[in-house]
N, CA, C and O atoms as a Tripos MOL2 file, in Angstrom:
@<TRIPOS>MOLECULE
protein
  292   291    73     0     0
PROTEIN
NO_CHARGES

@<TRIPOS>ATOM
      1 N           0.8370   -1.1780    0.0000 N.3       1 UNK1
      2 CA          0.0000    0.0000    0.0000 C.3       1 UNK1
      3 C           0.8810    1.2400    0.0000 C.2       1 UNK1
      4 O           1.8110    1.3890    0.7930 O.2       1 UNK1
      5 N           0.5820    2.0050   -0.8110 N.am      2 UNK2
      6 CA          1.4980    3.8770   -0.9260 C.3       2 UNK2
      7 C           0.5350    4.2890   -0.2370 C.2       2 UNK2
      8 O          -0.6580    4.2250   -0.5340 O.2       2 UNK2
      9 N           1.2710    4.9700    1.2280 N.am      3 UNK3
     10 CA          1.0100    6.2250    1.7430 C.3       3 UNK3
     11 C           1.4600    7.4400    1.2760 C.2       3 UNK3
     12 O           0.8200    8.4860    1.3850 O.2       3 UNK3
     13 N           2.4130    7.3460    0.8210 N.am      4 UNK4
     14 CA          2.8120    8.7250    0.5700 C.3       4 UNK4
     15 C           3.5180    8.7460   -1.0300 C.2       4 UNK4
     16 O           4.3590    7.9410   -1.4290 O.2       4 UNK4
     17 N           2.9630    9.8340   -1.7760 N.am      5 UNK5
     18 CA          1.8610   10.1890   -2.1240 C.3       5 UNK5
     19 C           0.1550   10.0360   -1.3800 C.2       5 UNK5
     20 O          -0.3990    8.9530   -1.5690 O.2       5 UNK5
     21 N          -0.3720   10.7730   -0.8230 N.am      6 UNK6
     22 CA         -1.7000   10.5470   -0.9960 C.3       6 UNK6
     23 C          -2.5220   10.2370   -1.9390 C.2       6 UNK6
     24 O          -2.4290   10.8550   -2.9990 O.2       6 UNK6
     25 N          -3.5070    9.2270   -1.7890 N.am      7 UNK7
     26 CA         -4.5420    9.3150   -3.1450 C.3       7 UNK7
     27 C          -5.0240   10.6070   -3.1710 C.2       7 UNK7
     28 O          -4.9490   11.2370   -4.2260 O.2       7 UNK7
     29 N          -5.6630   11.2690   -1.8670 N.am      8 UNK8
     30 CA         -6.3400   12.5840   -2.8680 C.3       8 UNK8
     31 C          -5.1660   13.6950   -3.0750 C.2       8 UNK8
     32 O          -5.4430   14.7520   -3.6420 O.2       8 UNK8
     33 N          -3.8090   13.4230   -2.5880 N.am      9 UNK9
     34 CA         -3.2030   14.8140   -3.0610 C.3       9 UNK9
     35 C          -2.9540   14.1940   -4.3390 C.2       9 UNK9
     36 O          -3.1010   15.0680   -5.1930 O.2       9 UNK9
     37 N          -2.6700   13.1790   -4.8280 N.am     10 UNK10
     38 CA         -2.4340   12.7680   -6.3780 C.3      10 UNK10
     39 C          -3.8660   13.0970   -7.0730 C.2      10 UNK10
     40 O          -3.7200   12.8560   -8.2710 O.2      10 UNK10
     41 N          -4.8400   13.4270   -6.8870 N.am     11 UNK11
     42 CA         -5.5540   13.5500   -7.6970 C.3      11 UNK11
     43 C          -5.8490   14.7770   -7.8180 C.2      11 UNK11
     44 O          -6.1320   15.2480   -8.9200 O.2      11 UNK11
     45 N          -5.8320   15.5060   -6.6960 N.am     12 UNK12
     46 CA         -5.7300   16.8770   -6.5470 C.3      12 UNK12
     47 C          -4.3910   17.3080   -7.5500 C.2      12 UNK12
     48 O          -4.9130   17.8990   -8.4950 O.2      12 UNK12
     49 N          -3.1850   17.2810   -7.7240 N.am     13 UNK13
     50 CA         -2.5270   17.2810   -8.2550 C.3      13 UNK13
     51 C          -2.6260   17.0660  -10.4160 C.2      13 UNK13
     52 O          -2.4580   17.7450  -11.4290 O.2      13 UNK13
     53 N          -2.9760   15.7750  -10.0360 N.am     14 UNK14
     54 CA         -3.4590   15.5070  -11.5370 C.3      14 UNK14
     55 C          -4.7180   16.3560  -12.2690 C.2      14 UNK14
     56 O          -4.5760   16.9480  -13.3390 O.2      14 UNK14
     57 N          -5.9220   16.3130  -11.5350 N.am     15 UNK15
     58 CA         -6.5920   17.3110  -12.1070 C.3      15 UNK15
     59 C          -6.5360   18.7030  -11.3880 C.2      15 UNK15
     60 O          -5.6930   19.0930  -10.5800 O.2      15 UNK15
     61 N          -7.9470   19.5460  -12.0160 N.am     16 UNK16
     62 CA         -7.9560   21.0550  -11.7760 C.3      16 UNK16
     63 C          -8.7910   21.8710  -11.2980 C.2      16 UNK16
     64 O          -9.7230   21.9560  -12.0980 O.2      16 UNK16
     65 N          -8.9630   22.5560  -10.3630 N.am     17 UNK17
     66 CA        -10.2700   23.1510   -9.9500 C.3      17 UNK17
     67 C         -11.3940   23.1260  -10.5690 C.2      17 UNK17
     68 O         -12.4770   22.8310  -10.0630 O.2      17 UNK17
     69 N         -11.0820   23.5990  -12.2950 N.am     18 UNK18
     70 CA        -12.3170   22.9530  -13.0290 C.3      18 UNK18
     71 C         -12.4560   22.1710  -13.7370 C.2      18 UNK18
     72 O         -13.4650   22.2110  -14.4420 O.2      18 UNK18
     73 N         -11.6300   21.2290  -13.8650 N.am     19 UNK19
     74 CA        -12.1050   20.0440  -13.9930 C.3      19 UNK19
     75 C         -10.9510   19.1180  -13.1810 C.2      19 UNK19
     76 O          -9.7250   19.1120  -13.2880 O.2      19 UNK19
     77 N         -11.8690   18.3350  -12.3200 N.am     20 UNK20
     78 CA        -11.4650   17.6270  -11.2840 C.3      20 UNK20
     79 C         -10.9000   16.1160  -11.9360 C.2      20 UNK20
     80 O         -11.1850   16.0470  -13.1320 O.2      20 UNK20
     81 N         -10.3940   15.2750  -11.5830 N.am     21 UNK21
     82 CA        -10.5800   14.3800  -12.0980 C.3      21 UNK21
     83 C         -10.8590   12.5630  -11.2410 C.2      21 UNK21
     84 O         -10.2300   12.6140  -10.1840 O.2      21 UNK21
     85 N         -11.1790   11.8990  -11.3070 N.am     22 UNK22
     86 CA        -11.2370   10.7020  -10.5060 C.3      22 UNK22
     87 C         -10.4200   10.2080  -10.0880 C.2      22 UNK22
     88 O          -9.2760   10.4770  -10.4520 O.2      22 UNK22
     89 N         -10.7870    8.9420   -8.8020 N.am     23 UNK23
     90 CA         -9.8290    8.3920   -9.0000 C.3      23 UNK23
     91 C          -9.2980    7.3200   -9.6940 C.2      23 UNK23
     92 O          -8.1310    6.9270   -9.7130 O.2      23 UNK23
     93 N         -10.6610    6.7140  -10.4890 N.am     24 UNK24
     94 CA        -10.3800    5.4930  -11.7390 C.3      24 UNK24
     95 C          -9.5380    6.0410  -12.6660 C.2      24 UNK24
     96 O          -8.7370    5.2340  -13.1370 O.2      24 UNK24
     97 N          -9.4490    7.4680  -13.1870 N.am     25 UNK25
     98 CA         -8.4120    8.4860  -13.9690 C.3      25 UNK25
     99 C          -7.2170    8.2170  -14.0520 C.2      25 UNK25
    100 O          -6.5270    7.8430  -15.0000 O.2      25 UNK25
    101 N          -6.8270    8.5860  -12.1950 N.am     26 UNK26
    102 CA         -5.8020    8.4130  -11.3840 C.3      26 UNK26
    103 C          -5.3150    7.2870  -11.7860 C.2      26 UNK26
    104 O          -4.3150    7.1440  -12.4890 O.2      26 UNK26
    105 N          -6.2460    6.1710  -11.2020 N.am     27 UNK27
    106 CA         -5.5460    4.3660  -11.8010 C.3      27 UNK27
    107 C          -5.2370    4.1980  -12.9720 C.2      27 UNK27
    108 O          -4.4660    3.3120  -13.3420 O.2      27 UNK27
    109 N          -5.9350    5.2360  -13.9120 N.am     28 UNK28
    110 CA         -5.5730    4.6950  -15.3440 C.3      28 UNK28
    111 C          -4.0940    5.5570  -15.8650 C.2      28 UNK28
    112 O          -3.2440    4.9590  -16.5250 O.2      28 UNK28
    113 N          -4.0000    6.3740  -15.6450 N.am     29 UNK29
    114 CA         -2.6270    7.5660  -15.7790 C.3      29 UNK29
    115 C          -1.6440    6.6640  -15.3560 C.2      29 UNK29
    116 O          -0.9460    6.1110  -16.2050 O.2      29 UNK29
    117 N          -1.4180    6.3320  -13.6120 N.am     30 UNK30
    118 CA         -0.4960    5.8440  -12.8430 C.3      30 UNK30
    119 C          -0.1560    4.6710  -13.1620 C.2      30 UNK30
    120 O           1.0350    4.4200  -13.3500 O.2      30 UNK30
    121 N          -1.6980    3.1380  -13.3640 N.am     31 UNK31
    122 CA         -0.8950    2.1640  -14.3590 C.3      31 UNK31
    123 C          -0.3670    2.3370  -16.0520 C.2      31 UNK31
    124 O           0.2330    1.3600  -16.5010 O.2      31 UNK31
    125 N          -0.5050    3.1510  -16.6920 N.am     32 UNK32
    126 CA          0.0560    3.1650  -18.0950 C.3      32 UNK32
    127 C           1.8640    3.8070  -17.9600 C.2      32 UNK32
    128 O           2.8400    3.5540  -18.6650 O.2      32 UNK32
    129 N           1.7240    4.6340  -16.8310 N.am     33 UNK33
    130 CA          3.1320    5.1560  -16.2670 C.3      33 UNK33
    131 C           4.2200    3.8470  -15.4160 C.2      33 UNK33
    132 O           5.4110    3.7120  -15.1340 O.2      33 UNK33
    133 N           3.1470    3.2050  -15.2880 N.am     34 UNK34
    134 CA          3.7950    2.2350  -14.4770 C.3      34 UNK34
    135 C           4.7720    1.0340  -15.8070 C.2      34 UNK34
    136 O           5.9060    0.5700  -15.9240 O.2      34 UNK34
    137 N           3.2050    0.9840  -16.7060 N.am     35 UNK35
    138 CA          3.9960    0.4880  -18.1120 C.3      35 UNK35
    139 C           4.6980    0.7290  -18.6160 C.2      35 UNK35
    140 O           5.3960   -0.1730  -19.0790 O.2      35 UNK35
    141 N           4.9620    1.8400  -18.8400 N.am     36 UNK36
    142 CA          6.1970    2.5270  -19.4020 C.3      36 UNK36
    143 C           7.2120    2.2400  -18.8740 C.2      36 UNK36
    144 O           8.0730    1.6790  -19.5520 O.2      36 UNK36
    145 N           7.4640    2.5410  -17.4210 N.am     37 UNK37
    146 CA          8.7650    1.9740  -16.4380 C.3      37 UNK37
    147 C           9.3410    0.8550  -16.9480 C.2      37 UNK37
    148 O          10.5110    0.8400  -17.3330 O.2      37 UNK37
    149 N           8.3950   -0.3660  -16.9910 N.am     38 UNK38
    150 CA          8.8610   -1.2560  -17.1580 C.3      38 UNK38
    151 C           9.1480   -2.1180  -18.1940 C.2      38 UNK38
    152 O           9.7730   -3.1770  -18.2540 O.2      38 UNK38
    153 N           8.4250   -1.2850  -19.1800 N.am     39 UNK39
    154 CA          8.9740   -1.3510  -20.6060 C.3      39 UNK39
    155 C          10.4580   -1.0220  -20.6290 C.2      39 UNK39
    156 O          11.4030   -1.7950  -20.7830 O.2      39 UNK39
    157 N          10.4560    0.3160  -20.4380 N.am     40 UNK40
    158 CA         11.4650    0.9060  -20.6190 C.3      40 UNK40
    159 C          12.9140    0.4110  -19.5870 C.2      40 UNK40
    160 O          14.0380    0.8630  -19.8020 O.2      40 UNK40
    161 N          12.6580   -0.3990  -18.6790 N.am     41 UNK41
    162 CA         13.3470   -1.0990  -17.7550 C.3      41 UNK41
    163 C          14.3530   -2.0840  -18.8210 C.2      41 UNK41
    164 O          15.5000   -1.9800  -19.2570 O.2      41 UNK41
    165 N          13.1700   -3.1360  -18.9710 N.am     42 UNK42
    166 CA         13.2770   -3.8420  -20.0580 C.3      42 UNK42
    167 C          14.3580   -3.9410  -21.4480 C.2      42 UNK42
    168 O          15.1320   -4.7770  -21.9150 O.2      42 UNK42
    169 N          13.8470   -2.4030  -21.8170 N.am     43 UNK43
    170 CA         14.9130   -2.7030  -22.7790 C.3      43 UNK43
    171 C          16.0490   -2.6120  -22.6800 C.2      43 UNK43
    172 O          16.8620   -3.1710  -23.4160 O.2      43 UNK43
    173 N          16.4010   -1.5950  -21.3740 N.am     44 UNK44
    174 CA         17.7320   -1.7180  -20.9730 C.3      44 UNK44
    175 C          18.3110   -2.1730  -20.4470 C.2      44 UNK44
    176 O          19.4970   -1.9080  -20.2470 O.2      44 UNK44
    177 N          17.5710   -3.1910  -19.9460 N.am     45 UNK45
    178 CA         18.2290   -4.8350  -19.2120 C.3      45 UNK45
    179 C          18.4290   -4.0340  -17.8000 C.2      45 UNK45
    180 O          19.4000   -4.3710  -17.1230 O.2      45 UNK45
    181 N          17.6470   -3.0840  -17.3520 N.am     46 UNK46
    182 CA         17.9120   -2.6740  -16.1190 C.3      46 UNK46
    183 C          16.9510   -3.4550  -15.2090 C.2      46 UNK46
    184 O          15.7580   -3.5220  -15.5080 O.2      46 UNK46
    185 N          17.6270   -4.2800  -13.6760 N.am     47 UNK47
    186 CA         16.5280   -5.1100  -13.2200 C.3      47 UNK47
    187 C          15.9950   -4.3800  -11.9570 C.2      47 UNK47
    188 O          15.2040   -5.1390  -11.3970 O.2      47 UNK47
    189 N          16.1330   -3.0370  -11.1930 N.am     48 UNK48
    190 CA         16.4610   -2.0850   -9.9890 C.3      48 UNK48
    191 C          16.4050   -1.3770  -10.8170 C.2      48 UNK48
    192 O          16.8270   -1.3020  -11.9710 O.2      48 UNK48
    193 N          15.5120   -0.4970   -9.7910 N.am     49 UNK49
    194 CA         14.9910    1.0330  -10.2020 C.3      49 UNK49
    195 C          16.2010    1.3820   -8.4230 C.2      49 UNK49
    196 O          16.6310    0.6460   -7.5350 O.2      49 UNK49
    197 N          16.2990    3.0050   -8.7500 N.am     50 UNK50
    198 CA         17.2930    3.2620   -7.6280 C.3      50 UNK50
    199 C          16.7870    3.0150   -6.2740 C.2      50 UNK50
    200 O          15.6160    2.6370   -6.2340 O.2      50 UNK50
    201 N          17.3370    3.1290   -5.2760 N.am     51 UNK51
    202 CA         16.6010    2.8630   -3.5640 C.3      51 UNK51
    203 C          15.5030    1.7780   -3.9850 C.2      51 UNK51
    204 O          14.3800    2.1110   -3.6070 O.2      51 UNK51
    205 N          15.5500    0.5710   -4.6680 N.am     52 UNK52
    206 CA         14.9310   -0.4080   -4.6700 C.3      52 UNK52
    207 C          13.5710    0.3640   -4.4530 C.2      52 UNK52
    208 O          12.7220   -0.2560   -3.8110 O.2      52 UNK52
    209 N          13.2750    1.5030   -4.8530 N.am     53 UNK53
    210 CA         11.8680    1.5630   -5.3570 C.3      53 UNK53
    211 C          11.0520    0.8460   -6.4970 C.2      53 UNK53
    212 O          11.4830    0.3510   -7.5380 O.2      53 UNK53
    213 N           9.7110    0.9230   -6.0100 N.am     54 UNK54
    214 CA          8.7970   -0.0680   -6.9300 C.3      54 UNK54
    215 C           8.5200    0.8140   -8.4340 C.2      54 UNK54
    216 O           8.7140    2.0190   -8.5890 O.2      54 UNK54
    217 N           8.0020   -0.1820   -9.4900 N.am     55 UNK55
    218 CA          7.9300    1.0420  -10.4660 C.3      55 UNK55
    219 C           6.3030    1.5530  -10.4900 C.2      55 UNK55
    220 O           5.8960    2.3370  -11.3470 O.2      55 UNK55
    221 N           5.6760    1.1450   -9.7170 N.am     56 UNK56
    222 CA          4.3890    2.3220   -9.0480 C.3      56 UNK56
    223 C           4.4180    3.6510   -8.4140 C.2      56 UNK56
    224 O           3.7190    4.6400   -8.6370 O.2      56 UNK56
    225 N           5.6460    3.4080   -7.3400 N.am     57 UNK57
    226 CA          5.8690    4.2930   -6.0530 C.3      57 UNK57
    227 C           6.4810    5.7360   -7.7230 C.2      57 UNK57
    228 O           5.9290    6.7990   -8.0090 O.2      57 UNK57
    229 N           7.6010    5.1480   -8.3320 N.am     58 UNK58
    230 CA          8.4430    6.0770   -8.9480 C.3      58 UNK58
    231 C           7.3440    6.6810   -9.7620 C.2      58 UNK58
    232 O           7.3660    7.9120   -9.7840 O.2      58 UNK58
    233 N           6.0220    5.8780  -10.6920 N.am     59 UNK59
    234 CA          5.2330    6.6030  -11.1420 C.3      59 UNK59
    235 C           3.4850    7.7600  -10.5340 C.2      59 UNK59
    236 O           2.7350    8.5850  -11.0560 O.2      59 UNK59
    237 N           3.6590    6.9830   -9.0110 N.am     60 UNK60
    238 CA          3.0540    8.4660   -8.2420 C.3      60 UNK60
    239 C           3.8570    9.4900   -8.0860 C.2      60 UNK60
    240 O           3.4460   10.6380   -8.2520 O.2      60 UNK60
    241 N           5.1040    9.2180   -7.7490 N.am     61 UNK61
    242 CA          6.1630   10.7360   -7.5870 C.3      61 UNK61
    243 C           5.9550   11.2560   -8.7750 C.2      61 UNK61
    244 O           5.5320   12.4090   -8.6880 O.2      61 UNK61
    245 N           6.0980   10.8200   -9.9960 N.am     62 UNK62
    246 CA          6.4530   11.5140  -11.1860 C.3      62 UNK62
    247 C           4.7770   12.1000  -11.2330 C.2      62 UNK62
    248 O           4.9240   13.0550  -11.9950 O.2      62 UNK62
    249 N           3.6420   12.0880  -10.9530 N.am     63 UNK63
    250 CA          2.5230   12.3130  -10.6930 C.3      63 UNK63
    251 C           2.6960   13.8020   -9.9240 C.2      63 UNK63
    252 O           2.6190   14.9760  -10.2860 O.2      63 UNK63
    253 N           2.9140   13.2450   -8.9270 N.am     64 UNK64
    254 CA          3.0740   14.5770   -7.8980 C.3      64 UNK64
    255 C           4.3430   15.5480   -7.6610 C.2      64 UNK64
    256 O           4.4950   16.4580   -6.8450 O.2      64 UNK64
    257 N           5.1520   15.0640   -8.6060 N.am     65 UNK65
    258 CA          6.2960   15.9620   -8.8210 C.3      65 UNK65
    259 C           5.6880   16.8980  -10.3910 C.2      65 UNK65
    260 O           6.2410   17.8700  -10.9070 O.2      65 UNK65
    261 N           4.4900   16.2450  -10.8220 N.am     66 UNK66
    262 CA          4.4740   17.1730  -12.3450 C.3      66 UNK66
    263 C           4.6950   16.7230  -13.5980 C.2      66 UNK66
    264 O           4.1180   17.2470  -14.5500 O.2      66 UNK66
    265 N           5.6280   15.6110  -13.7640 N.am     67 UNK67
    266 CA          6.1270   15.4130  -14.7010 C.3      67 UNK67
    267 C           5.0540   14.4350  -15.5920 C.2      67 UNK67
    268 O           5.2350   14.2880  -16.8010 O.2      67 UNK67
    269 N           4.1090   13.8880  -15.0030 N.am     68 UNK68
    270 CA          3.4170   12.9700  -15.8250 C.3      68 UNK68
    271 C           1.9790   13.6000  -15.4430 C.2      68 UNK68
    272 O           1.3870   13.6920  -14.3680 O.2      68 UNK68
    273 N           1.5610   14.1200  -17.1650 N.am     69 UNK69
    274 CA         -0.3280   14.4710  -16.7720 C.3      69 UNK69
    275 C          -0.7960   13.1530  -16.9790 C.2      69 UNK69
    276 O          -0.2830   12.0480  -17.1520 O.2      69 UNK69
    277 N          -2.6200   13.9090  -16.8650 N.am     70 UNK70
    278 CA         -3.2180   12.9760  -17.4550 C.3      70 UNK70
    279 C          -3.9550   13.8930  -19.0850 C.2      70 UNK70
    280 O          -4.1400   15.1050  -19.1970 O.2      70 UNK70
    281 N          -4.2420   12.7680  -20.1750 N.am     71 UNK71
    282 CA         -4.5250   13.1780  -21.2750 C.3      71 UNK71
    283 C          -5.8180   13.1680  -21.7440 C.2      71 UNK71
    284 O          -6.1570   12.0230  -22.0430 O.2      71 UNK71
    285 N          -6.7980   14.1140  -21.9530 N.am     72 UNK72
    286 CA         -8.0490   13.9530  -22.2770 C.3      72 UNK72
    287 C          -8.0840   13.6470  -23.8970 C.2      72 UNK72
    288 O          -7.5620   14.4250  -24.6950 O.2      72 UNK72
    289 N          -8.8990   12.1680  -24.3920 N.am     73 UNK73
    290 CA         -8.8140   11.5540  -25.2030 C.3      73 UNK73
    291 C         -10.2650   12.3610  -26.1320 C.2      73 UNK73
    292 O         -10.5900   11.9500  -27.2460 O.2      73 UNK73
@<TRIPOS>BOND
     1     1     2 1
     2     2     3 1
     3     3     4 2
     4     3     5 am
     5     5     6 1
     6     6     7 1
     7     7     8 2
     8     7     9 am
     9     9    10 1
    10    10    11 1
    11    11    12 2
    12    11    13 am
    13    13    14 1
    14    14    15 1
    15    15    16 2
    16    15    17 am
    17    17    18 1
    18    18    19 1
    19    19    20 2
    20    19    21 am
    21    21    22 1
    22    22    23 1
    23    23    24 2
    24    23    25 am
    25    25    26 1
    26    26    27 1
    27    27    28 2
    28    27    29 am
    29    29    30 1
    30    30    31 1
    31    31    32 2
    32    31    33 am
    33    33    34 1
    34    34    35 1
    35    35    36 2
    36    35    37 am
    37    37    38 1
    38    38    39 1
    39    39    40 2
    40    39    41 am
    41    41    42 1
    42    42    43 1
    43    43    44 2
    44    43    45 am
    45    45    46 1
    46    46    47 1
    47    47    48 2
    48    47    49 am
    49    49    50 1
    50    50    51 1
    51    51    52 2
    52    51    53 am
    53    53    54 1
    54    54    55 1
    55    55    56 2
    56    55    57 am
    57    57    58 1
    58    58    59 1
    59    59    60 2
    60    59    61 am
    61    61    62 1
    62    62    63 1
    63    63    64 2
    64    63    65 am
    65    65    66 1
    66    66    67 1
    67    67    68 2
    68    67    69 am
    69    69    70 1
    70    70    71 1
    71    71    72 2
    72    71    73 am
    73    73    74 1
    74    74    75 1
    75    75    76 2
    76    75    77 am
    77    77    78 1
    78    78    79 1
    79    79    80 2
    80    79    81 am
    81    81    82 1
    82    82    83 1
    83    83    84 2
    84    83    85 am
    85    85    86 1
    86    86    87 1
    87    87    88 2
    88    87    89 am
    89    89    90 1
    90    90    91 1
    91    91    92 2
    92    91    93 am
    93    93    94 1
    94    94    95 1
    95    95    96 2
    96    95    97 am
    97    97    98 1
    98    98    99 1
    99    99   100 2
   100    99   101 am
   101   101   102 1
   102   102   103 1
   103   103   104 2
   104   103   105 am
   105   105   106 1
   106   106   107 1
   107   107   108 2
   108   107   109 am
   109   109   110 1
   110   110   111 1
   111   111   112 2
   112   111   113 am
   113   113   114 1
   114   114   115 1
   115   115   116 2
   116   115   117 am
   117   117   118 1
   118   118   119 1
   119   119   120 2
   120   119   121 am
   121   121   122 1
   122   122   123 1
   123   123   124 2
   124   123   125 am
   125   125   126 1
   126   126   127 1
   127   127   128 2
   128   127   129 am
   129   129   130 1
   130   130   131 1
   131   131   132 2
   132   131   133 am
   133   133   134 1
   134   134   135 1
   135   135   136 2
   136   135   137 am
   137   137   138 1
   138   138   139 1
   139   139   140 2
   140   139   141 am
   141   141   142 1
   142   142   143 1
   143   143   144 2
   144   143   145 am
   145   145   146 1
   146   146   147 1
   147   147   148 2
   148   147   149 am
   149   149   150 1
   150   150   151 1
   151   151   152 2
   152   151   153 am
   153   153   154 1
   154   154   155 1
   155   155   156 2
   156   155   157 am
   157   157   158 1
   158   158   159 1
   159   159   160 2
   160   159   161 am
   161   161   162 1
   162   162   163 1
   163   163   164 2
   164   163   165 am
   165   165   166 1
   166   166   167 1
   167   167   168 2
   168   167   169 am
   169   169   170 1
   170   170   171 1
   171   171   172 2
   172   171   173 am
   173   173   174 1
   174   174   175 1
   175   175   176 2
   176   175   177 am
   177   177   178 1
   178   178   179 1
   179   179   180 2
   180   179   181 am
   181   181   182 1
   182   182   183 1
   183   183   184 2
   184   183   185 am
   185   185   186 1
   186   186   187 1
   187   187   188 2
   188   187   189 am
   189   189   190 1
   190   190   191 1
   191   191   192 2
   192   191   193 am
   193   193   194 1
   194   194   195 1
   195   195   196 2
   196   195   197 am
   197   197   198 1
   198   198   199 1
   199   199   200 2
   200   199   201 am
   201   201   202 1
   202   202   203 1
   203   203   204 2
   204   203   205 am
   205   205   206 1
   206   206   207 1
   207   207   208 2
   208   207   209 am
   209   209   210 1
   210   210   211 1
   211   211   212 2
   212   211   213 am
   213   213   214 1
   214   214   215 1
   215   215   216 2
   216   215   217 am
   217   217   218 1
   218   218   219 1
   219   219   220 2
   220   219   221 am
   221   221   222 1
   222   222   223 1
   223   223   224 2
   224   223   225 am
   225   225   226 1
   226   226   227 1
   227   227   228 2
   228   227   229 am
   229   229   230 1
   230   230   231 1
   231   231   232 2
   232   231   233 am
   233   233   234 1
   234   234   235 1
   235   235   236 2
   236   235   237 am
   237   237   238 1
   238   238   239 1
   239   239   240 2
   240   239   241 am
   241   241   242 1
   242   242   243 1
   243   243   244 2
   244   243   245 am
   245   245   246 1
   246   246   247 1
   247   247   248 2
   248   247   249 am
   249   249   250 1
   250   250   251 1
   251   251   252 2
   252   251   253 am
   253   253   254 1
   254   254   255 1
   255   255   256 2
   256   255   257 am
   257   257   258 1
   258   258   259 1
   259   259   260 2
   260   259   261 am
   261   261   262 1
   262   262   263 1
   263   263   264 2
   264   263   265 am
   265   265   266 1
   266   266   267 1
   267   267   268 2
   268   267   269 am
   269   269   270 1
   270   270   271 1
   271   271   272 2
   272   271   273 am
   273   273   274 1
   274   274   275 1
   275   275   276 2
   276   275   277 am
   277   277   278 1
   278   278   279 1
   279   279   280 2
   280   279   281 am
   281   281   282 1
   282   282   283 1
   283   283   284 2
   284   283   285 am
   285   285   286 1
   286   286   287 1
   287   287   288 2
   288   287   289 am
   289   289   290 1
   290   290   291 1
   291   291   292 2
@<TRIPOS>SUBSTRUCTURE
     1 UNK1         2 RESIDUE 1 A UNK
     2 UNK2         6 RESIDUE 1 A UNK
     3 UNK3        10 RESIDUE 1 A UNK
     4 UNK4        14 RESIDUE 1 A UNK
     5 UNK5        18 RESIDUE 1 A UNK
     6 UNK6        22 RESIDUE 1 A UNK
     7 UNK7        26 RESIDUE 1 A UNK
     8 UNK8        30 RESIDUE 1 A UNK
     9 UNK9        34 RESIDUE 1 A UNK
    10 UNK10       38 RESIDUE 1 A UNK
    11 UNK11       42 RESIDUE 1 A UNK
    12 UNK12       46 RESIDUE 1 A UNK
    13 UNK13       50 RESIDUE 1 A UNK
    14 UNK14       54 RESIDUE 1 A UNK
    15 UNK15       58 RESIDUE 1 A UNK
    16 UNK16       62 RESIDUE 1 A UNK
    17 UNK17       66 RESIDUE 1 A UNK
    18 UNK18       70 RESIDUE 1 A UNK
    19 UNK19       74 RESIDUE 1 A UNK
    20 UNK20       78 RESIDUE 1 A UNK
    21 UNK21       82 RESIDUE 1 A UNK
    22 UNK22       86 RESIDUE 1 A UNK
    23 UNK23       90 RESIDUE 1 A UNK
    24 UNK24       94 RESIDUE 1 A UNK
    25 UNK25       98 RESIDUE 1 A UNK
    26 UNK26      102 RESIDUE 1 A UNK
    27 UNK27      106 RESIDUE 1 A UNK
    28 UNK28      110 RESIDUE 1 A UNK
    29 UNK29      114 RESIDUE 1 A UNK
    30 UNK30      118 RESIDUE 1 A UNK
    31 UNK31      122 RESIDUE 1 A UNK
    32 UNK32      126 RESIDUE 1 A UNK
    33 UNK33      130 RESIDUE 1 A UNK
    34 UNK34      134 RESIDUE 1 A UNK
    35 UNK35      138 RESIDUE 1 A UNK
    36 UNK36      142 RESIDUE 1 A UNK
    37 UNK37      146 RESIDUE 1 A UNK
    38 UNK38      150 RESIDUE 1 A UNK
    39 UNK39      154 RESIDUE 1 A UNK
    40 UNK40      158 RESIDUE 1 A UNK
    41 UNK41      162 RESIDUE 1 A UNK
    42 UNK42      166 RESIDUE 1 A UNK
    43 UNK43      170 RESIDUE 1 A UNK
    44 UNK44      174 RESIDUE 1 A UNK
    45 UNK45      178 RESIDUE 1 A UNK
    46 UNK46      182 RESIDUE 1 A UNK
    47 UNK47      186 RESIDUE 1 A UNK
    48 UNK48      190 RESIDUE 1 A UNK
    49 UNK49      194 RESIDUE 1 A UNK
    50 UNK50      198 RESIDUE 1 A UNK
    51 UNK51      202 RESIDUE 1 A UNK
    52 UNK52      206 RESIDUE 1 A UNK
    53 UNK53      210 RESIDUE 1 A UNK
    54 UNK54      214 RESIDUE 1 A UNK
    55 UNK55      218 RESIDUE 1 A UNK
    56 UNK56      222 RESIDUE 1 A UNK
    57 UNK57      226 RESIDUE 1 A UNK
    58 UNK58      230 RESIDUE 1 A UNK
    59 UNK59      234 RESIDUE 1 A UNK
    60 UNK60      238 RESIDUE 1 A UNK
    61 UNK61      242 RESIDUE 1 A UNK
    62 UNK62      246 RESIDUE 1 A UNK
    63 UNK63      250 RESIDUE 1 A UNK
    64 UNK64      254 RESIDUE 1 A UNK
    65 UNK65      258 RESIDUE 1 A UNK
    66 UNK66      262 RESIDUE 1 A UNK
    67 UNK67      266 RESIDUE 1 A UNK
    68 UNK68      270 RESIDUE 1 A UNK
    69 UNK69      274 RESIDUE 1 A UNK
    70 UNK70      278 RESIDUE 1 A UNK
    71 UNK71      282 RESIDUE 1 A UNK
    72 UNK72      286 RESIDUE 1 A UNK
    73 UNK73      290 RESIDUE 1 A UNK
């Protein structure tokens, strides 16, 4: 279980005063980010992400650090 990140500060974060967004949103942003990690792990034969973080934990930070929106389709 991630405490930290919060679920609602990650969602607070991801969406916007006017337009808010869920948290099924949330799940869907954070696992496709999570895919990527480990795609991208993958090809570089990398088996450790740094401080033996998970590649979930690294894709809520990147959430709540900014770096990953979410995309209205």
């Amino acid at each position: 279980m991630i405490n930290e990140p919060s679920v609602d500060a990650l969602v607070r974060k991801l969406g916007t005063e006017q337009e808010p967004v869920s948290r099924y949103e949330l799940c869907v942003v954070v696992a496709k980010r999570t895919r990527q990690i480990i795609e991208q792990m993958q090809s570089t034969g990398t088996s450790e992400l740094p401080g033996k973080q998970k590649e979930i934990v690294l894709a809520c930070n990147e959430v709540m650090s900014g770096k990953v929106k979410g995309a209205k389709d």
